[in-house]
C-alpha positions in Angstrom: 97.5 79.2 126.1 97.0 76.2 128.5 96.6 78.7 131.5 94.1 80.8 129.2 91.6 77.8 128.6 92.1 76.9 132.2 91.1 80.7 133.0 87.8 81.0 130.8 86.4 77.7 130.8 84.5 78.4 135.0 83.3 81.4 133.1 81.7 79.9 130.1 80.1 76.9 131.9 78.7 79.5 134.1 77.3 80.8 131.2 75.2 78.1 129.4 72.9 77.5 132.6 72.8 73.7 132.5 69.6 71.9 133.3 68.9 68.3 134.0 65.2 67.2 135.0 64.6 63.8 135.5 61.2 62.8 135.2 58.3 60.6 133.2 56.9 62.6 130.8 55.3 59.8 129.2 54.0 57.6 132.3 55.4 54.5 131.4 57.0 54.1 134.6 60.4 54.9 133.2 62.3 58.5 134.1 63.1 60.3 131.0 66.2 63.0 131.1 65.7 66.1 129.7 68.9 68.5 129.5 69.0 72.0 128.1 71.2 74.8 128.1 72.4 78.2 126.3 75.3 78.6 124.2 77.0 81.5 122.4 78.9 84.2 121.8 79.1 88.1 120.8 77.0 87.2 117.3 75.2 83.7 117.8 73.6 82.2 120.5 70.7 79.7 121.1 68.9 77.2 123.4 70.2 73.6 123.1 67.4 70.7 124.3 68.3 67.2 124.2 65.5 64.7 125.8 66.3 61.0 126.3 63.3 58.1 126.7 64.0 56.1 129.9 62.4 52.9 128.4 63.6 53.1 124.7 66.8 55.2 125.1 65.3 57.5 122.0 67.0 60.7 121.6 65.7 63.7 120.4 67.8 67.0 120.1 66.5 70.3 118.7 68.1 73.8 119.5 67.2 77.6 118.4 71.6 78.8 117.9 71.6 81.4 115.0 73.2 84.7 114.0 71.9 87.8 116.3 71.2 89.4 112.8 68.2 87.3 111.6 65.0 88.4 113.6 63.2 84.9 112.6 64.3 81.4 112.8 63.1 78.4 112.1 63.3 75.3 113.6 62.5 71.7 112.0 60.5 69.1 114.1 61.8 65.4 113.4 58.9 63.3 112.0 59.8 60.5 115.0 58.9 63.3 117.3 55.7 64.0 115.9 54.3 60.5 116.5 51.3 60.2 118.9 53.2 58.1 121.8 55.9 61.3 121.6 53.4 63.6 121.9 54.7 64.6 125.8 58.4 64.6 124.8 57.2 67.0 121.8 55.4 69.2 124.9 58.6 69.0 127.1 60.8 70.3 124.5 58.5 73.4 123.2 58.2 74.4 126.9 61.9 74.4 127.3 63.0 75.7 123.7 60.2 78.0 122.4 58.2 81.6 123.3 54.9 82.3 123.6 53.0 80.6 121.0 50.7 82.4 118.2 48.2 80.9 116.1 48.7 83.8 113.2 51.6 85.8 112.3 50.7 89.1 112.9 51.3 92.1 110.2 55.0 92.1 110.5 55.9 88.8 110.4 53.3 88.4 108.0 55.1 90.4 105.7 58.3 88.6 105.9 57.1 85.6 105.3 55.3 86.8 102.2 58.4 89.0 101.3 60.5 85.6 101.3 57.8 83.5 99.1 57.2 86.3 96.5 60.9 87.8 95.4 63.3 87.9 92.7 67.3 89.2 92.1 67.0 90.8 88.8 70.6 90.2 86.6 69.8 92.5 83.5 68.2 95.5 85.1 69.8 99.1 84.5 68.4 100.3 88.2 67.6 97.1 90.6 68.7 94.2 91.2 66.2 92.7 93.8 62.0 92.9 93.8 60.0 92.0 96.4 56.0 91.5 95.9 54.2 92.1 99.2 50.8 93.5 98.8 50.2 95.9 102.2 47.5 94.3 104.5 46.3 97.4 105.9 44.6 97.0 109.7 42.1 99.3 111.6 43.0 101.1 114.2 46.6 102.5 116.5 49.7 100.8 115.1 50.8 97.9 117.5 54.3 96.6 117.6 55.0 92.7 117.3 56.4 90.7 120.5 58.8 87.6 120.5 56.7 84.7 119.6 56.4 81.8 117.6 54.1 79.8 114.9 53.8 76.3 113.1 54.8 75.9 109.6 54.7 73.4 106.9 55.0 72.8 103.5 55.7 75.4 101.2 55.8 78.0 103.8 58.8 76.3 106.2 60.1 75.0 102.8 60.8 78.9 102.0 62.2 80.1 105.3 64.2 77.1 106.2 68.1 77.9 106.0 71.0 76.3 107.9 74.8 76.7 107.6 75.0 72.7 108.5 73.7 69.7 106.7 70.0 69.5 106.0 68.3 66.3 107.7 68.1 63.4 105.8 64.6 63.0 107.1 63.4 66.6 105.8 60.8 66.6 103.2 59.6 69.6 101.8 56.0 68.2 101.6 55.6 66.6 104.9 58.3 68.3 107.4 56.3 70.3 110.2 58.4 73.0 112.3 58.4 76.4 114.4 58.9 79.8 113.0 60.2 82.0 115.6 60.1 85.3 115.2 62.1 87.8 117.7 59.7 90.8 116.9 61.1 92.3 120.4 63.8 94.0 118.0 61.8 96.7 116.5 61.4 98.5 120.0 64.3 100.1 122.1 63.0 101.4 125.3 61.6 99.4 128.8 58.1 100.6 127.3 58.3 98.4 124.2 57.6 101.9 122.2 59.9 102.2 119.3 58.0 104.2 116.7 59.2 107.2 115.4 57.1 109.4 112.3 59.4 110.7 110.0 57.5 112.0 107.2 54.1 112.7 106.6 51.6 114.1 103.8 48.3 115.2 103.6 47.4 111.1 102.6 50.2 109.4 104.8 51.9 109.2 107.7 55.1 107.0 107.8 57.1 105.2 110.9 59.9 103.4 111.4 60.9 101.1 114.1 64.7 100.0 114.5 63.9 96.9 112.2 60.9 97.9 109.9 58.6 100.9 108.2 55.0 101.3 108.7 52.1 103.7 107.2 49.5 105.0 108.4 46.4 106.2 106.0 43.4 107.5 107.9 42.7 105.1 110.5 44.6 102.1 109.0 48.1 101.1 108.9 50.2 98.4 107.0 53.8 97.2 107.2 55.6 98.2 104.3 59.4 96.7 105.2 61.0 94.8 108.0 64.5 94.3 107.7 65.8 90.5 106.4 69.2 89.4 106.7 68.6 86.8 104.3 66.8 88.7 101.3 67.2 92.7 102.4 70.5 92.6 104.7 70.0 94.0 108.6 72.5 94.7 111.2 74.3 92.2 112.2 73.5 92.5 116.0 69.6 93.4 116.0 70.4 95.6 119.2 71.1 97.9 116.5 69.0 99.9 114.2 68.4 98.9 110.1 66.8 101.5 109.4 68.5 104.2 108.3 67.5 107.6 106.3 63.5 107.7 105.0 61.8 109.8 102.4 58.8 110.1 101.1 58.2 111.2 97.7 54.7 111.1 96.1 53.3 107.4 96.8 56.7 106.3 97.4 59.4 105.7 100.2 62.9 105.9 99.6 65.2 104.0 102.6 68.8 103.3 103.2 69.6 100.7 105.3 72.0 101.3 108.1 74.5 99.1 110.1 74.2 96.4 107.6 77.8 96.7 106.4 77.4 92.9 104.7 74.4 94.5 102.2 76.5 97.6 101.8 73.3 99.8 103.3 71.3 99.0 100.5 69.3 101.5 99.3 65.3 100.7 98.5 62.4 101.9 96.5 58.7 100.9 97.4 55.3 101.4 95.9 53.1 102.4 98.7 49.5 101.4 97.2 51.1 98.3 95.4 53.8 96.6 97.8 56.1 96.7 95.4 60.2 96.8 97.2 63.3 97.3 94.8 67.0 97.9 95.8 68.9 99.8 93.8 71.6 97.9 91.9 74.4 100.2 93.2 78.1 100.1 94.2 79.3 97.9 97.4 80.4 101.2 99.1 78.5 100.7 102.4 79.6 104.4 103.5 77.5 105.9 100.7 74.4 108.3 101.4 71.6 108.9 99.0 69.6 112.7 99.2 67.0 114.0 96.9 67.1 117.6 95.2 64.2 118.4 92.8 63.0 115.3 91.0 66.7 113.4 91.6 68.3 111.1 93.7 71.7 111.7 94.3 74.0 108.9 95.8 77.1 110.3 96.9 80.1 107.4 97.9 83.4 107.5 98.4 84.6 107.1 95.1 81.9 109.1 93.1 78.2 110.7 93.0 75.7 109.1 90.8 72.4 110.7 90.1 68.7 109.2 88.5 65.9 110.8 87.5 62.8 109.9 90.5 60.8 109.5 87.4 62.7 106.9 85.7 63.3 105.1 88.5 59.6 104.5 89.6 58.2 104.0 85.6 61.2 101.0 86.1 59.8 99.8 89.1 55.8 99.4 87.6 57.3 97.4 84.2 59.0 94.7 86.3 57.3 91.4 86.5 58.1 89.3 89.9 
């Protein structure tokens, strides 16, 4: 084992892409350090930035290391940090840690961050067991796809997204915490062109696309996102260089999709009310080699233990009695 470590160790510090830069960022005649590198593996990976005050030793770390399968992340900023006379360290480390900046989400984020303010798991329902509220936004004009960027966030908003596997801050406040909301939209395209739509079914009112990570309509000259996949509320692949999803239908002023490559959800299968933005998953088995097709006015889910069938009109008379 010794000779194994001694083996990989040239090839991972190769890998992280140390950085030391030495310089005042304050002008106070002091040099400041500033180290960053990248760390990670086959599933997580992130940006680690550590910069140091000359004068006061100060320390302030922040990194963006998550799972490949979550297409946002967010990123809290300590309150130290945010003082006036830190304002240039604050600077330093956005340059070094962060994307592009937005001042808006645009449609698809938006709808995740609505979609994770504004759902429920359902316990006593015969059919679902999750709803998701997210009115569509619809937006003039050809459907554009989202870029890797990121946004401020605050209050109830970051207070909603925020998840980590470690301990939470003792300094984090739900009510005064400010922080970044990245979002690697980059994942719904698949090609050098940054093209990733695809139409899959249409009628004489709709048109309806997918990307690898999300569905979007088209009605007349408008559009509106309708899903993106979530790995905290919907599931999603757990490398996003894969696609979520999976086999789409349209029936009526509904879409039916399965999730694919998300082997954790068990390729959930989901129900959503076009005009009202209205998701539900269908409280099924945890078979994640199941497939779903529709004959006449059923669904039919076949797994590998057995085939269940509902009625399309019970299902969708479900989905308009719940209450989020």
């Amino acid at each position: 084992m010794k000779y194994i470590l001694t083996f990989l160790l040239p090839i991972i510090a190769f890998s992280q892409n140390y950085k030391t830069t030495n310089k005042d960022f304050n002008n106070d005649g002091d040099l400041d350090t500033l180290e960053s590198y990248y760390d990670g593996g086959s599933s997580f990976g992130g940006t680690y930035v550590t910069l140091i005050n000359g004068k006061t030793k100060d320390t302030f770390k922040l990194n963006s290391f998550g799972c490949f399968c979550d297409i946002k992340e967010t990123i809290l900023i300590p309150p130290k940090l945010m003082e006036d006379s830190n304002k240039p360290f604050l600077d330093a480390i956005k340059k070094e840690l962060l994307p592009e900046k937005w001042d808006t989400p645009e449609a698809s984020l938006q709808w995740l961050i609505t979609s994770n303010m504004n759902y429920k798991k359902l316990k006593d329902n015969t059919y679902f067991d999750l709803i998701i509220n997210t009115p569509p936004k619809w937006i003039s004009g050809e459907i554009k796809l989202p870029k890797t960027y990121y946004i401020d966030v605050k209050g109830e908003t970051l207070d909603k997204l925020f998840f980590t596997n470690g301990k939470v801050p003792d300094w984090y406040n739900p009510l005064t915490t400010e922080g970044w909301l990245i979002y690697y939209g980059h994942n719904h395209f698949r090609n050098k062109n940054e093209n990733g739509l695809l139409m899959i079914e249409k009628s004489p009112a709709y048109k309806v696309f997918k990307s690898s990570q999300g569905v979007i309509l088209k009605k007349d000259n408008s559009y509106a996102w309708l899903f993106v996949a979530d790995y905290g509320i919907t599931g999603s692949p757990e490398k996003l260089r894969r696609d979520a999803i999976g086999k789409l239908k349209l029936v009526n002023n509904y879409i039916i999709i399965q999730l694919t490559n998300s082997l954790n959800f068990s390729n959930p299968i989901f129900i959503i009310d076009i005009e009202k933005g209205i998701t539900v998953r269908l409280n099924d088995d945890e078979d994640y080699k199941k497939i779903y097709k529709i004959e006449k006015d059923e669904i039919i889910i076949e797994t590998t233990l057995n085939t269940k069938s509902y009625l399309l009109k019970d299902l969708f008379k479900e989905l308009n009695k719940i209450e989020l």
